[in-house]
ZAVOKOL-237171 format. One record per residue (C-alpha): residue in three letters; chain; x negated, y, z negated. Coordinates in steps of 0.1 Angstrom, whole numbers, padded with zeros to 4 digits, m for minus. Layout:
<pts>
  code  unit     c1     c2     c3
   ALA     A      X      Y      Z
...
</pts>
This chain:
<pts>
  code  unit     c1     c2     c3
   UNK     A  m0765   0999  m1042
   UNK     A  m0747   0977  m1066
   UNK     A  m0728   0955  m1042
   UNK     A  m0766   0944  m1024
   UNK     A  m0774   0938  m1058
   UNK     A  m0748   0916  m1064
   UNK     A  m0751   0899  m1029
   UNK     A  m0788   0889  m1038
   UNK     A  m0772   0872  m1064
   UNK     A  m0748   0853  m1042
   UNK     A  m0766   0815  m1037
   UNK     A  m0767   0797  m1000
   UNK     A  m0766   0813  m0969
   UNK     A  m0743   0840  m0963
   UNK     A  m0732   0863  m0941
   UNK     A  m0725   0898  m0946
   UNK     A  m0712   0922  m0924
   UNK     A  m0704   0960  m0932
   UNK     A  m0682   0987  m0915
   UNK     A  m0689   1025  m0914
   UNK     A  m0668   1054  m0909
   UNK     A  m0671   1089  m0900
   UNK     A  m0668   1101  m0943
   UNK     A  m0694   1077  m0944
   UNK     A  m0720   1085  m0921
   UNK     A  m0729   1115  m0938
   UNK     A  m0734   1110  m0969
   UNK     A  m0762   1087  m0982
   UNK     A  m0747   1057  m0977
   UNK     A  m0765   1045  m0945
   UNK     A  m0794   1051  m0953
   UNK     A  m0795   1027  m0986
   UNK     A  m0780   0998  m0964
   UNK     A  m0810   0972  m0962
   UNK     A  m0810   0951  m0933
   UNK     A  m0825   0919  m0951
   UNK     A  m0790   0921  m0971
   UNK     A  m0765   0929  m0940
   UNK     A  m0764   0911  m0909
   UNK     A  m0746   0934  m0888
   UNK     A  m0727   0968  m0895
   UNK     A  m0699   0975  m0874
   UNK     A  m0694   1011  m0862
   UNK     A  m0657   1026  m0858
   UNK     A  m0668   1049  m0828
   UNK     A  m0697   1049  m0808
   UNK     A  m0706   1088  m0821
   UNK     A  m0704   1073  m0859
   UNK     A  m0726   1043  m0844
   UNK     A  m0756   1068  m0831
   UNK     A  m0754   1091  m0868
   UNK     A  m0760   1057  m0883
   UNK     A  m0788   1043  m0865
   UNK     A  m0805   1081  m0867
   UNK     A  m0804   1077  m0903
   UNK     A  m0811   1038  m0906
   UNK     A  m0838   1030  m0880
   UNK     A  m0839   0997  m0897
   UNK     A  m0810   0982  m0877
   UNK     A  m0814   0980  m0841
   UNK     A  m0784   0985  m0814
   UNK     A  m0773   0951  m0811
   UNK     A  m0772   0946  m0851
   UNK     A  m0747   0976  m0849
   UNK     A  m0712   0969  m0828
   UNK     A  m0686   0991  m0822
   UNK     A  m0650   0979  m0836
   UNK     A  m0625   1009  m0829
   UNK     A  m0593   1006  m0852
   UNK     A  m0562   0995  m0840
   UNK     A  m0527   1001  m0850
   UNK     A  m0499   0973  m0852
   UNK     A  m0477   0986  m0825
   UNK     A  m0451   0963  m0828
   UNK     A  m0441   0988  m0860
   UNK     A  m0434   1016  m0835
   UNK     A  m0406   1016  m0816
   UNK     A  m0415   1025  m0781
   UNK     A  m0389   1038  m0752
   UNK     A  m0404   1058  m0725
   UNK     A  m0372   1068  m0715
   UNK     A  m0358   1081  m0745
   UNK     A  m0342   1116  m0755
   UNK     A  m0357   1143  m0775
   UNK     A  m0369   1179  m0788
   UNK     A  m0399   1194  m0772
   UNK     A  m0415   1195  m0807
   UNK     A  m0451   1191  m0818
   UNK     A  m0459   1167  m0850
   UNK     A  m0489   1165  m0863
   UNK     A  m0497   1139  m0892
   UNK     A  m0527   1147  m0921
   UNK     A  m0538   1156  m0951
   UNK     A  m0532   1200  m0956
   UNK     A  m0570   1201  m0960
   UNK     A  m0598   1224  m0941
   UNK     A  m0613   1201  m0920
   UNK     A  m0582   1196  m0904
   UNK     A  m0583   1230  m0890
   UNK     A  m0546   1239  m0898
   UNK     A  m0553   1279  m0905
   UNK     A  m0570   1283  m0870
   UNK     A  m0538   1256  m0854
   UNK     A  m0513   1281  m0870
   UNK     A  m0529   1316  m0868
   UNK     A  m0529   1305  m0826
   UNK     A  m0496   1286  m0829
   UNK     A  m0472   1299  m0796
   UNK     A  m0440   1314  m0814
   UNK     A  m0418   1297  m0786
   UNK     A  m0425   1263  m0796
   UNK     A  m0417   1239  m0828
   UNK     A  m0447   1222  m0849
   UNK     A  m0437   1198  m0880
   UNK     A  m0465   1194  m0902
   UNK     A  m0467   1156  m0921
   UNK     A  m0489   1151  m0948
   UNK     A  m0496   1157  m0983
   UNK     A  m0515   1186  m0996
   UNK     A  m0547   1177  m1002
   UNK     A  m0560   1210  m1014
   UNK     A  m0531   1234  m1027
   UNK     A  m0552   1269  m1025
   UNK     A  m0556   1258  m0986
   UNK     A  m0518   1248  m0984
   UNK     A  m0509   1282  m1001
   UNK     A  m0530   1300  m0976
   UNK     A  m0513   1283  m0948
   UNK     A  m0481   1286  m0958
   UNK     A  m0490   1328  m0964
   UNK     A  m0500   1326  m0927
   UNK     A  m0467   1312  m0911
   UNK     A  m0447   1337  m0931
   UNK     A  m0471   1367  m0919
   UNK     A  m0469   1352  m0886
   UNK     A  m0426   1351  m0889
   UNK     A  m0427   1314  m0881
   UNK     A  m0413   1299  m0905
   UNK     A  m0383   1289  m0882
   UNK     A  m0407   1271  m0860
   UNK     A  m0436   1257  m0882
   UNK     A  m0421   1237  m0910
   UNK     A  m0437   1214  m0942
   UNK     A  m0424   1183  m0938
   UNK     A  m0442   1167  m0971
   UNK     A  m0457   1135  m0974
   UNK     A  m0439   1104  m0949
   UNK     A  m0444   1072  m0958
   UNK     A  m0461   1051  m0933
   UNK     A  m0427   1029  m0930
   UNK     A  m0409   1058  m0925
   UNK     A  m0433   1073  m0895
   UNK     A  m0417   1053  m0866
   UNK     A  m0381   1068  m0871
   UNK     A  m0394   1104  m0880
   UNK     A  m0412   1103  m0845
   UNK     A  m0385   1091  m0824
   UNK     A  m0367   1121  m0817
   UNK     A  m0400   1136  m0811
   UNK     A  m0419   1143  m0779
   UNK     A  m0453   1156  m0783
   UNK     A  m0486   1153  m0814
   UNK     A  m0509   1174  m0818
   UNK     A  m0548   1164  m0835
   UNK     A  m0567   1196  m0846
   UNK     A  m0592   1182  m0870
   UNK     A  m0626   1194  m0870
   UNK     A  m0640   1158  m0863
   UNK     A  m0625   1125  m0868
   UNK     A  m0637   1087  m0860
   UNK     A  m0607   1073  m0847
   UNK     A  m0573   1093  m0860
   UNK     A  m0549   1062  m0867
   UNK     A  m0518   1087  m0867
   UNK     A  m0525   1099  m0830
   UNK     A  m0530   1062  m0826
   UNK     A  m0497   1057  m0840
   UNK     A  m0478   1089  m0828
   UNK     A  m0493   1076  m0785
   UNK     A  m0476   1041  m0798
   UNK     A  m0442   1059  m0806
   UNK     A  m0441   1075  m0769
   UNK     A  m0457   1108  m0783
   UNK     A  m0482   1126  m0755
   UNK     A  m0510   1139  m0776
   UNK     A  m0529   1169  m0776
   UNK     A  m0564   1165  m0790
   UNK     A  m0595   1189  m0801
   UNK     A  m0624   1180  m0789
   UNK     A  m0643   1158  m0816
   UNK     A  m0668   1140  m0803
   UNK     A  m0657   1106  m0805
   UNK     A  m0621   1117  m0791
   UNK     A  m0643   1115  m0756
   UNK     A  m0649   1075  m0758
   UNK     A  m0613   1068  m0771
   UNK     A  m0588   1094  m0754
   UNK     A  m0579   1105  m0717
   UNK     A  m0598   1137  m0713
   UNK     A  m0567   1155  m0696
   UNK     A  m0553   1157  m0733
   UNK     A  m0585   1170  m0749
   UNK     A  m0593   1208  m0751
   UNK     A  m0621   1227  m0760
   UNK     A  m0608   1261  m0775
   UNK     A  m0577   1279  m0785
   UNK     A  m0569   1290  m0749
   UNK     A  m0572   1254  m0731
   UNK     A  m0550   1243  m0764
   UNK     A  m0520   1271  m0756
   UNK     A  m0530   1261  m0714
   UNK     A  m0521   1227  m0722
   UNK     A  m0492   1233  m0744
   UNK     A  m0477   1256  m0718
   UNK     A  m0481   1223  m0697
   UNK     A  m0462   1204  m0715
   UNK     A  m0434   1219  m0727
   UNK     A  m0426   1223  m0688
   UNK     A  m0423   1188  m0680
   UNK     A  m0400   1172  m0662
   UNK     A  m0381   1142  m0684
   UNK     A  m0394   1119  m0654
   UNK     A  m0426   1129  m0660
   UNK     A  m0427   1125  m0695
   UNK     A  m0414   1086  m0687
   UNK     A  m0443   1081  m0666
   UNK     A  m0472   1097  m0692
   UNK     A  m0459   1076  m0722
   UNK     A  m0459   1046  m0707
   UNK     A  m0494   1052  m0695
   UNK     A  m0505   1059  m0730
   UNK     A  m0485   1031  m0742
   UNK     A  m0502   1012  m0723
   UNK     A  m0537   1021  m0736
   UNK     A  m0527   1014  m0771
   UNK     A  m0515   0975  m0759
   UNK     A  m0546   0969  m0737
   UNK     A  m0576   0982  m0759
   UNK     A  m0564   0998  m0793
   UNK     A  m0541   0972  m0814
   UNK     A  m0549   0957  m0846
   UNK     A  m0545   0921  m0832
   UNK     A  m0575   0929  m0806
   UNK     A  m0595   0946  m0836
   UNK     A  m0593   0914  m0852
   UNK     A  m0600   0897  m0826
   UNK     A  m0631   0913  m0822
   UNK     A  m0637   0912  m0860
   UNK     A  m0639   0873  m0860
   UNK     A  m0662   0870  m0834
   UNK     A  m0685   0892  m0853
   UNK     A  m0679   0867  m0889
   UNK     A  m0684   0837  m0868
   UNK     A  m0708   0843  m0845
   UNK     A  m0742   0823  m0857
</pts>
């Protein structure tokens, strides 16, 4: 790898630290890391910690900490109280992996779905888009293009629920971002969504996902109060960029 190259180089002592990601792990990346150049590498999930160390036996646990992301949720303006539609956003990339064709083709016709994000792949998009119109939802699913992140906050404001259907993920900083807002999530089940997420808002399969749609589009307005401000809550205790930092400069000054 060019940049271990170029730290060999590098005279004195040093210390270098790395970070991995789920795109990452996969590829052959890990594997080329050499432990006499890297001190530590820090993991974003514990799932893209254990792919790592199966393809690097090199490092040992304790040379590879977890780091979750964290969002700055001090961007996001957060009222548990506040008014709404019963509408599903979801925030990404129009790209397979994402799993919008399966999301759409089970998509309940009662209920409204904005989809954020650029389109990553344009045969996929066109697919997609084919799909709602076969499916007559057009008035209920709708393209909302690409939002810039300084925009997010105010387009999720009048909105009351996410939804995450990705084939796998690390982390997903837009859920992050959406819980922050006072969005309840709805989550597939990629495995890292375990370690980071309540499990009550994780499903398995298309008929848990419709299951705990149904759920909550029923709410009571109290109840929806009570459920962000639990999630909010998560994000400020264990999921904000300040902590990630935190935790970060430990790691850089540790001997």
């Amino acid at each position: 790898m060019i940049l271990q190259r170029l730290v060999r180089k590098i005279p004195g002592k040093k210390r270098i630290i790395g970070r991995v990601h789920r795109y990452e792990v996969f590829t052959p990346f890990p594997a080329q890391i050499d432990p006499s150049v890297f001190n530590q590498v820090v993991a974003v999930s514990q799932w893209t910690k254990k792919h790592f160390l199966a393809q690097n036996p090199y490092f040992s646990e304790d040379s590879v900490p977890v780091i979750y992301n964290g969002v700055d949720e001090k961007l996001f303006f957060f009222d548990p109280e506040k008014k709404g539609e019963k509408h599903f956003v979801t925030v990404s990339g129009i790209h397979p992996v994402k799993g919008f064709y399966d999301l759409v083709q089970n998509w309940p016709e009662n209920v409204s779905l904005s989809i954020v994000g650029p389109k990553i792949s344009n045969d996929y998009f066109q697919y997609i888009k084919e799909l709602i119109e076969l499916r007559n939802l057009e008035e209920r699913i709708r393209f909302e293009g690409l939002i810039p992140n300084h925009e997010l906050p105010e387009f999720f404001e009048d909105k009351k629920f996410y939804i995450n259907h990705s084939v796998n993920e690390s982390f997903s900083v837009a859920t992050m971002e959406a819980i922050a807002s006072g969005l309840i999530p709805l989550i597939r089940d990629w495995p890292a969504a375990w370690e980071i997420y309540p499990h009550e808002y994780i499903y398995r399969n298309v008929p848990e996902m419709l299951e705990k749609i149904e759920l909550l589009v029923t709410l009571e307005e109290e109840e929806i109060s009570k459920r962000r401000q639990k999630l909010r809550d998560l994000v400020e205790k264990r999921f904000t960029v300040d902590i990630q930092m935190q935790e970060m400069k430990k790691i850089i000054e540790a001997d």
